[in-house]
N, C-alpha and C positions, 0 to 999 in steps of 0.2 A: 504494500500500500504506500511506505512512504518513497519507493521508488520512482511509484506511478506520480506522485504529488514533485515531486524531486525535476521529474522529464519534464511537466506540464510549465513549471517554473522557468526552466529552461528554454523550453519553446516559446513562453511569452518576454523573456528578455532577449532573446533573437527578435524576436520582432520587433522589441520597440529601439533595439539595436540600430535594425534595418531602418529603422522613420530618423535615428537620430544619426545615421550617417546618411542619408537621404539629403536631410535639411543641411547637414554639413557642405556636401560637395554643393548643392545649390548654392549654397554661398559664396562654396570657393568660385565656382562658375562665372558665378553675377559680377565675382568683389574686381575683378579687372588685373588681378594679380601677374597671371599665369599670361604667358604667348601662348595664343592659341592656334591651332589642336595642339592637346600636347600628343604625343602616341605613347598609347599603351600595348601595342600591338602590330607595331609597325605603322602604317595608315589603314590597315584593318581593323585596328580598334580604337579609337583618341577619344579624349576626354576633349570637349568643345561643346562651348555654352550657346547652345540655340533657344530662342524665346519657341514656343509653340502655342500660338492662339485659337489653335482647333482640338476637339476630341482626338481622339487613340487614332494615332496612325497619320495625323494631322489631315484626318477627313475633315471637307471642309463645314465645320458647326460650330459657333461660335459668339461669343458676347453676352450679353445679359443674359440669357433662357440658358446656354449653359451653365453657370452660374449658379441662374436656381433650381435647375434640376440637380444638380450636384450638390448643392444644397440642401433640397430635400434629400437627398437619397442618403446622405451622411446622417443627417437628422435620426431619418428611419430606420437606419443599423443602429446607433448609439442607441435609441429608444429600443430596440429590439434585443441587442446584446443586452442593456440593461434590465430588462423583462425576462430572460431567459435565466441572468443570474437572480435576483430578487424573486423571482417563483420557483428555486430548489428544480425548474427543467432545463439546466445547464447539461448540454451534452456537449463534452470537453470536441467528437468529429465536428460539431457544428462553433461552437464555440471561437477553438483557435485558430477557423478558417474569417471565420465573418471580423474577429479583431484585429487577421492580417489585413483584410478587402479594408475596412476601417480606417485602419494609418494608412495604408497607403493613398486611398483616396484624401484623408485627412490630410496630408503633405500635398499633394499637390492642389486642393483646394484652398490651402494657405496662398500658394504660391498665387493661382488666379484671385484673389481678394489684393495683396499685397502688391503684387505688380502688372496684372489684368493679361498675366499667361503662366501659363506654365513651365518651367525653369527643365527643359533636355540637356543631358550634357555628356551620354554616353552614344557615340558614333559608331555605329559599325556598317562599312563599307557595302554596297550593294542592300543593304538592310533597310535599315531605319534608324532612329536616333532615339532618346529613350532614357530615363533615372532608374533609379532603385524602387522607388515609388510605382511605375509600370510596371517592374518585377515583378512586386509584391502582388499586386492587381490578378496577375495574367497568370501566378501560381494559385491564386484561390482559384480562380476561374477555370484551368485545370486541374486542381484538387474536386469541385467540385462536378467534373464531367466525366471522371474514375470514379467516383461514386456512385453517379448515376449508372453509369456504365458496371460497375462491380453488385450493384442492386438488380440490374435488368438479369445477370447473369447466374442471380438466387434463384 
């Protein structure tokens, strides 16, 4: 038991790990310090501060309505994570997926309040551009499509 309690501790300071190096490199990004790209990887992977003023993928949608949707939708996890804890139906699968989706949306919805986009600064070549903050996103959103997927297959 205190094992279990021990990992779950774990996994929730990785994550808030993840939001506070998030918000760090956006900084460094923003702060003008760095020539940029720097390469991390040759020119297949640099660090290089792009504003992004659209949704995932920098599809183009954008301005106030994203804003308040994002807004509400952060709203409605916080409310929801905190209902799941305060009514003893805290399940740790559900849980530490929805408080990853959480900060990571949480970071970059600072970001578009603060500077009216959101702060990319991870480049990879032929790719797309991208934080840690997308990471976080794009791992619930795959955690939770192995699940569906590992359900359908009970």
């Amino acid at each position: 038991m205190k094992r279990n309690i021990w990992f779950k501790n774990i996994a929730l300071l990785l994550a808030a790990m993840f939001f506070v190096g998030d918000r760090a490199l956006k900084s460094m990004a923003v702060s003008g310090d760095f020539k940029m790209p720097v390469n991390l990887l040759g020119s297949w992977f640099q660090f290089d501060f792009t504003p992004n003023y659209f949704i995932a993928f920098s599809l183009p949608w954008g301005g106030k309505s994203i804003l308040i949707l994002t807004g509400i939708i952060i709203f409605c996890l916080l409310f929801y994570i905190l209902y799941l804890f305060f009514s003893k139906k805290l399940k740790w699968r559900l849980f530490f997926p929805l408080m990853v989706l959480f900060l990571g949306a949480l970071s970059n919805f600072i970001d578009r309040i603060q500077y009216g986009y959101v702060i990319d600064y991870f480049s990879c070549r032929y790719f797309t551009i991208f934080n840690l903050a997308d990471v976080l996103i794009v791992a619930v959103v795959g955690w939770f499509l192995l699940e569906i997927i590992r359900k359908k297959g009970e």
